[in-house]
C-alpha positions in Angstrom: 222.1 40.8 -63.7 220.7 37.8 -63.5 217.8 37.2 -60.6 219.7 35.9 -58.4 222.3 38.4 -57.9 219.0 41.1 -58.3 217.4 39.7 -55.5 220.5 39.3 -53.4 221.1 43.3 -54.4 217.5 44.2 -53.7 217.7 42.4 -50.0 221.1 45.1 -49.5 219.1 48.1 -50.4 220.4 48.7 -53.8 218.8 51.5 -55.5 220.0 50.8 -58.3 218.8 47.2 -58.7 215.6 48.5 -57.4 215.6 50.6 -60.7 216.6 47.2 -62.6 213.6 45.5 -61.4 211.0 48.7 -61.9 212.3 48.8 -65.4 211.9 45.2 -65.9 208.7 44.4 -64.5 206.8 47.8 -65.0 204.9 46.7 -67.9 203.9 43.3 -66.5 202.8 44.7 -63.3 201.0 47.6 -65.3 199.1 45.8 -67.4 198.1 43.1 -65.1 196.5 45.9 -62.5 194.7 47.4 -65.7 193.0 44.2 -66.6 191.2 44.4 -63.4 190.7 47.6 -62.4 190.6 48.7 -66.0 191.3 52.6 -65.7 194.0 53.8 -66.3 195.0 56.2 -63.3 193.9 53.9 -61.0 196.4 51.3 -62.5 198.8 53.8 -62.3 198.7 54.3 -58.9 198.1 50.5 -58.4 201.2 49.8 -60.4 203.1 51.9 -58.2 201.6 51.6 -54.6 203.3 47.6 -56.1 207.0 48.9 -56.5 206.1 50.7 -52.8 205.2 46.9 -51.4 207.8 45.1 -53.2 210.6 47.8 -52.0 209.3 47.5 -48.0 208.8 43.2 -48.4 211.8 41.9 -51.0 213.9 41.4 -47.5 211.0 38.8 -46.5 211.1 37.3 -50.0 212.1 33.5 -50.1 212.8 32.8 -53.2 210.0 29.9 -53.1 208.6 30.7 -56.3 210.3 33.2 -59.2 210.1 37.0 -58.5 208.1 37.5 -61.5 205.5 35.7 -59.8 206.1 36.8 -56.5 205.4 40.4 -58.4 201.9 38.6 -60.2 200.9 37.7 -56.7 201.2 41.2 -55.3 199.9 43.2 -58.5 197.0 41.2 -58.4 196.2 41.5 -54.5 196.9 45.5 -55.1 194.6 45.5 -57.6 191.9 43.5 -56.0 192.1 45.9 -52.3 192.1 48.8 -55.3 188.3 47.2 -56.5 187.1 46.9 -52.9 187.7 50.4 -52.4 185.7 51.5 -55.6 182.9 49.4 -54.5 183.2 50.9 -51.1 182.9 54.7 -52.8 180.4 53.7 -55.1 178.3 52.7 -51.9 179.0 55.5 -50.8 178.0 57.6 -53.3 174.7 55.8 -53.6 173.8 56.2 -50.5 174.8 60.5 -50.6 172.7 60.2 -54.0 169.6 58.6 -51.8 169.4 61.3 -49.3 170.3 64.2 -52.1 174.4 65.3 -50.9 175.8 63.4 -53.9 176.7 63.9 -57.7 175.7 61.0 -59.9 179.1 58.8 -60.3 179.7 58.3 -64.4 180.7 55.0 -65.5 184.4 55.0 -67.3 184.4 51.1 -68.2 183.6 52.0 -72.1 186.6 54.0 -72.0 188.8 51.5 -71.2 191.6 50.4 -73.2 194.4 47.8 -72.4 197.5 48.3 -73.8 198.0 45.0 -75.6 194.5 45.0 -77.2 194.9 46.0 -81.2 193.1 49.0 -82.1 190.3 47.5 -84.3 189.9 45.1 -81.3 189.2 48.0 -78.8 185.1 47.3 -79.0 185.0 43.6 -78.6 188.0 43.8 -75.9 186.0 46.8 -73.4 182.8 44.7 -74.1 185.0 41.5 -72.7 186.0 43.2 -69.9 183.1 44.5 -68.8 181.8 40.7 -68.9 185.4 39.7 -67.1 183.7 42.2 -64.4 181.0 40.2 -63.4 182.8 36.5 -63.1 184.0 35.5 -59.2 186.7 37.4 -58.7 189.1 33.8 -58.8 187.7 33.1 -62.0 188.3 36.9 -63.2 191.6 36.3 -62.0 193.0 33.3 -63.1 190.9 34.2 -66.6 193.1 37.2 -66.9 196.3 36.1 -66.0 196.2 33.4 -68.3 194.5 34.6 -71.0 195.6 38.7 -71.2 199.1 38.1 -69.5 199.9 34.5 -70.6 201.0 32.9 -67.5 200.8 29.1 -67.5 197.9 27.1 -65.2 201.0 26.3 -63.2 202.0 30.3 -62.7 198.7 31.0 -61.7 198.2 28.1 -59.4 201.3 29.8 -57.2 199.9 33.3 -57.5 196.5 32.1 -56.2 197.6 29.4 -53.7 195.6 27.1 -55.3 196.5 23.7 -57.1 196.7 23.7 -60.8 193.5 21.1 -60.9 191.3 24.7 -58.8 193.3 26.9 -61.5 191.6 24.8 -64.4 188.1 24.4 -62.9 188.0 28.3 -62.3 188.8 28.8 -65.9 186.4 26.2 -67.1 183.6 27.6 -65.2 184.8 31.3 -65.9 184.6 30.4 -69.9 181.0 28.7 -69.2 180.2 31.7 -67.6 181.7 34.2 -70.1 179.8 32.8 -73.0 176.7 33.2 -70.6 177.2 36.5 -70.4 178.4 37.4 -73.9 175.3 35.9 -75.3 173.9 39.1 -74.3 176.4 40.8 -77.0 176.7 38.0 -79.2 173.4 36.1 -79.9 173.4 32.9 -81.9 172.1 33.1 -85.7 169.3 30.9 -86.0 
């Protein structure tokens, strides 16, 4: 079915289109959602708390850019709300650990894999993402669409409402600022 007729059939309440489109897109919104919130479960939940969006909205879907990026836009705002929330616990739990109500919160970021990272990549890849982590979160955005998920500037111009001159600034100054931060990991031989 071609997208088109799967949009029309996903506007009628098709269920079985709807199980088209999971099938089709589960891996790209998957593995988007993991590159930023970068644990598993979470992106699992991320990933689907998507199809639950996409099922609720597709009738208010115009067809102004393609549904693959339509699905981009929303996986990524998903996963973003999905961040703010784990900054919100994390305060939380600092402040229960301040007055003595709280366990310790362990961090989980070195044991984070993406799906689409080789095996003897898995070091250098959890050591980039924890960098990704502390770029603007536009930069960390268009950096990982473009660069993990391959989407042109052009894609990621419409999933950020931005122009595609914003999308190229934000990964120039994400780059500047990754090798800023990988100097850390990486220093120069001298």
């Amino acid at each position: 079915m071609n997208e088109t007729a799967l949009i029309h059939e996903l506007k009628q309440g098709n269920a079985q289109a709807f199980t088209q489109l999971v099938e089709a897109y589960q891996h790209l919104v998957y593995n988007t959602v993991l590159s930023i919130v970068q644990q598993s479960e979470e992106a699992e939940d991320a990933a689907q708390e998507v199809f639950v969006q996409v099922y609720q909205s597709i009738k208010s879907f115009r067809g102004d850019s393609k549904l693959s990026t339509w699905l981009y836009k929303i996986a990524v705002t998903t996963a973003l709300e999905c961040e703010r929330k784990k900054k919100t616990k994390k305060r939380i739990s600092l402040v229960k650990n301040l007055i003595g109500i709280g366990t310790k919160e362990e961090e989980t970021i070195s044991d984070f894999h993406h799906p689409g990272i080789a095996l003897d990549n898995k070091e250098q890849a959890a050591i980039l993402f924890k960098a990704l982590k502390q770029l603007s979160e536009n930069q960390r955005i268009a950096f990982t669409l473009i660069k993990v998920e391959g989407l042109s500037y052009d894609e990621v111009s419409k999933v950020l409402n931005v122009s595609v001159k914003a999308v190229e600034s934000l990964m120039h100054r994400g780059k500047e600022n990754l090798r800023n931060i990988l100097r850390n990991y990486y220093p120069e031989n001298k």
